[in-house]
C-alpha positions in Angstrom: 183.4 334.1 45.7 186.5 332.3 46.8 184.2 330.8 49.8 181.8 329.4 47.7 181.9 325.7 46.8 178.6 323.6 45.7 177.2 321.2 47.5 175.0 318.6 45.7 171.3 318.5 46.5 169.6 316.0 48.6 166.6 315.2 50.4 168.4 315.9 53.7 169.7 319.2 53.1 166.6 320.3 51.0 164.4 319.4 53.8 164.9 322.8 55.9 164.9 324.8 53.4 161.8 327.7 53.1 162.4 328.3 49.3 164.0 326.7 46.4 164.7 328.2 43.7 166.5 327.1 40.3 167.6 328.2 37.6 166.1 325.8 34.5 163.0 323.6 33.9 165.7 320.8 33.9 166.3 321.3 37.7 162.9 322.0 38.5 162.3 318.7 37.5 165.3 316.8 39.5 164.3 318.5 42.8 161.2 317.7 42.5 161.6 314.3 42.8 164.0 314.7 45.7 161.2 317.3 47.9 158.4 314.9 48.2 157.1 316.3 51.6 159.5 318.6 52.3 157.1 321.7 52.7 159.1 323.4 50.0 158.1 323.1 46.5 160.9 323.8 43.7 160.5 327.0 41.7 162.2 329.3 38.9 164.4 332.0 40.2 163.3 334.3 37.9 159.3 334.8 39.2 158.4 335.4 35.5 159.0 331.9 34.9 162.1 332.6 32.3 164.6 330.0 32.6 168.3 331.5 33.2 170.8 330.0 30.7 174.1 328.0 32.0 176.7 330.8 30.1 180.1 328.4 31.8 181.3 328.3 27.7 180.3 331.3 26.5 181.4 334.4 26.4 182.7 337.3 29.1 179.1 339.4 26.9 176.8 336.3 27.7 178.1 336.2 31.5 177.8 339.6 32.2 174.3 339.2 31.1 173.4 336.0 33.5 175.2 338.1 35.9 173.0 341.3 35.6 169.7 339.1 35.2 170.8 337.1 38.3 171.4 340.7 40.3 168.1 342.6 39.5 166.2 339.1 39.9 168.2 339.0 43.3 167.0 342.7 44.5 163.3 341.5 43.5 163.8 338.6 45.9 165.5 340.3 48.8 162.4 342.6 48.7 160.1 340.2 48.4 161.1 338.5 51.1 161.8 341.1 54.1 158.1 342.3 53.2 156.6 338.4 54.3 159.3 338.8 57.3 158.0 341.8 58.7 
């Protein structure tokens, strides 16, 4: 995690991307305005539609519990995608 740094999101850098994902309705609605014909269209990571909660303030509980949604949501994904790969 030490490596990891964010990078704010543009039209530039959104504009190769194959899939977008978020993590709130909130930035489902800020990207969409930035990936007007980009091919890409914007979408909750969590494919029930669930929005996953910010826990930065909260407690070590509510964090492990992003964490753990965030992993098995992950897995589902990983999945998901090597199957349209092969």
């Amino acid at each position: 995690m030490r490596g990891i740094r964010s990078t704010s999101a543009n039209s530039e850098l959104l504009q190769s991307a194959s899939e977008i994902w978020v993590m709130d309705n909130s930035h489902l609605t800020v990207l969409g305005d930035l990936v007007i014909d980009t091919g890409a269209t914007p979408e909750l990571f969590d494919p029930n539609g669930k929005e996953i909660e910010d826990p930065f303030f909260d407690s070590a509980v509510a964090v492990r519990r992003v964490f753990e949604a965030i992993y098995k949501i992950s897995e589902e994904r990983v999945h998901k995608l090597a199957s349209r790969a092969i």
